[in-house]
C-alpha positions as CSV (number, residue, x, y, z in Angstrom):
1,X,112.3,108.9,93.9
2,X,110.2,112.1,94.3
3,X,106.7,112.8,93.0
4,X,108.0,115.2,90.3
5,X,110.2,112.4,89.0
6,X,107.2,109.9,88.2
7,X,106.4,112.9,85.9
8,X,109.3,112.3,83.7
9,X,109.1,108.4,83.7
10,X,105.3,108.8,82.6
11,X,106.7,111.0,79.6
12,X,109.2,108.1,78.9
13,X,106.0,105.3,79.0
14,X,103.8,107.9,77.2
15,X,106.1,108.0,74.3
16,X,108.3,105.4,74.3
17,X,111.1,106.8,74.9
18,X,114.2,104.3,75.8
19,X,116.9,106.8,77.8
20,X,118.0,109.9,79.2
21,X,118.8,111.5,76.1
22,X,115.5,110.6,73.9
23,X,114.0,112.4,77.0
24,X,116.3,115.0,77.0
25,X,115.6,116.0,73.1
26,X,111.8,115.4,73.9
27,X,111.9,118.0,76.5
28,X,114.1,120.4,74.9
29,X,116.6,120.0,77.7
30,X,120.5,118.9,78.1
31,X,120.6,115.0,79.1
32,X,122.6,115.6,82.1
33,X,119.6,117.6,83.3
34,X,117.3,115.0,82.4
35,X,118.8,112.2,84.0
36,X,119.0,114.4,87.6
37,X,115.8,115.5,87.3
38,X,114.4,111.9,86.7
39,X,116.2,110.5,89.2
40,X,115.0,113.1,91.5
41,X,117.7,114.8,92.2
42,X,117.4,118.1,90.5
43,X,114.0,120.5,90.5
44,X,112.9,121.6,87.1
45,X,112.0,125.2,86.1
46,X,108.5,126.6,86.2
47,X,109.2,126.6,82.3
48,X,110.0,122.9,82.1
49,X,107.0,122.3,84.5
50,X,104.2,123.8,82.1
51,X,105.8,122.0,78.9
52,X,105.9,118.6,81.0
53,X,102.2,119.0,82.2
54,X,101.3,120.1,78.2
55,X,102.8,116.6,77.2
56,X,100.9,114.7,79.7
57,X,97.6,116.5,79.4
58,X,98.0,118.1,83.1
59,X,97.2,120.9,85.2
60,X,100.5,122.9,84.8
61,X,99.8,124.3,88.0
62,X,99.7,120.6,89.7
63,X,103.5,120.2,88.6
64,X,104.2,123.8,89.6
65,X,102.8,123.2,93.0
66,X,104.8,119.8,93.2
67,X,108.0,121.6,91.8
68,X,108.2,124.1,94.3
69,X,107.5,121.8,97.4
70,X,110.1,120.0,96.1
71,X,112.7,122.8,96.1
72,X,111.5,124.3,99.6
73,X,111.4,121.1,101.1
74,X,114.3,119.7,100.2
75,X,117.4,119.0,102.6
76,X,119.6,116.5,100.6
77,X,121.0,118.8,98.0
78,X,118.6,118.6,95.1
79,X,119.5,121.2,92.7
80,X,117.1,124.0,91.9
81,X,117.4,126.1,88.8
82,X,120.6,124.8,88.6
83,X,121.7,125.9,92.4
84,X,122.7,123.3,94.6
85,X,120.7,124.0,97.9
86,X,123.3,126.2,99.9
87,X,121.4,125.6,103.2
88,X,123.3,122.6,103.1
């Protein structure tokens, strides 16, 4: 799991939400996007980053930061705005 995806099981707890797709509509996104990114394995947009923070009463610069770390760092083919990481 990466730090960016403790984000979306915090929105989960926060609201009760019971699955990917509750999440999904909560976050205005497509479920398959929702499960990857909770599961860490896809990096969500600086868009999706400030509306996360706004529901958990964040910095959205703290998830920004994390978000791009995230994307940079990453060597296992997370996906990043919808890319797979073609260093890879």
């Amino acid at each position: 799991m990466t730090e960016i995806s403790g984000y979306f099981e915090a929105i989960k707890d926060r609201y009760a939400l019971t699955s990917d797709y509750t999440l999904a509509e909560k976050l205005g996104i497509a479920q398959p996007d929702a499960n990857l990114m909770r599961r860490g394995l896809k990096v969500p947009k600086p868009e999706l980053c400030i509306k996360i923070a706004k529901l958990l009463d964040r910095n959205p610069v703290e998830l920004l930061l994390i978000a791009q770390k995230e994307g940079r760092g990453n060597r296992q083919g997370i996906e990043t705005a919808g890319v797979t990481n073609p260093d890879l």
